[in-house]
C-alpha positions, 0 to 999 in steps of 0.5 A: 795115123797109120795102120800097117798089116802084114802077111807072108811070114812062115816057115821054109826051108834053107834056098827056099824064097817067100813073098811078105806083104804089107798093106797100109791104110789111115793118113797114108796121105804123106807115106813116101817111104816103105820097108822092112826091118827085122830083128832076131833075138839078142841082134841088133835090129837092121833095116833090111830093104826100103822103098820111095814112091818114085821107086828109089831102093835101099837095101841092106848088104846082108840080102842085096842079090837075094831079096826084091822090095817092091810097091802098088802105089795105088794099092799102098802096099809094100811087098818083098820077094826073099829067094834064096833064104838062109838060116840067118834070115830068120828073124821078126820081119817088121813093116815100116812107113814114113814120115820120119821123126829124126829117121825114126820111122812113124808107123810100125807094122806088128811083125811077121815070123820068118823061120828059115830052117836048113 
């Protein structure tokens, strides 16, 4: 198993940027795949950036510009610099790893709050 812990969430204010972290420990062993998804009460939970081991990135079209993944390998920790932060980003900020079950991620971190006021 798995263990995701997040940090970094808070309040700030519209323009403002934030630096989220997540540390994975367990059977990190078969971790390709980090990132992040986010859901705001009554939307649609999206994924908002992922990150391979080799360096690989996706993001969604929402924050490409604005926000960065990035990871320590060594460490197997996941990280994502948000800059410019808008009202609509604010949202419970979830840590993801890998492995996939039908692209499903295995492992969920507890959710980080992120408020972004204007």
């Amino acid at each position: 198993q798995v263990q995701l812990v997040e940090s970094g969430g808070g309040l700030v204010q519209a323009g403002g940027s934030l630096r989220l972290s997540c540390a994975a420990s367990g059977s990190i062993f078969s971790i390709n795949t980090m990132g992040w998804y986010r859901q705001a009460p009554g939307k649609q939970r999206e994924l908002v950036a992922a990150i391979t081991r080799g360096g690989s990135t996706d993001y969604a079209d929402s924050v490409k510009g604005r926000f960065t993944i990035s990871r320590d390998n060594a460490k197997n920790t996941v990280y994502l610099q948000m800059n410019s932060l808008k009202p609509e980003d604010t949202a419970v900020y979830y840590c993801i790893s890998g492995p996939f079950t039908a692209r499903i991620p295995t492992s969920w971190g507890q959710g980080t709050q992120v408020t972004v006021s204007s």
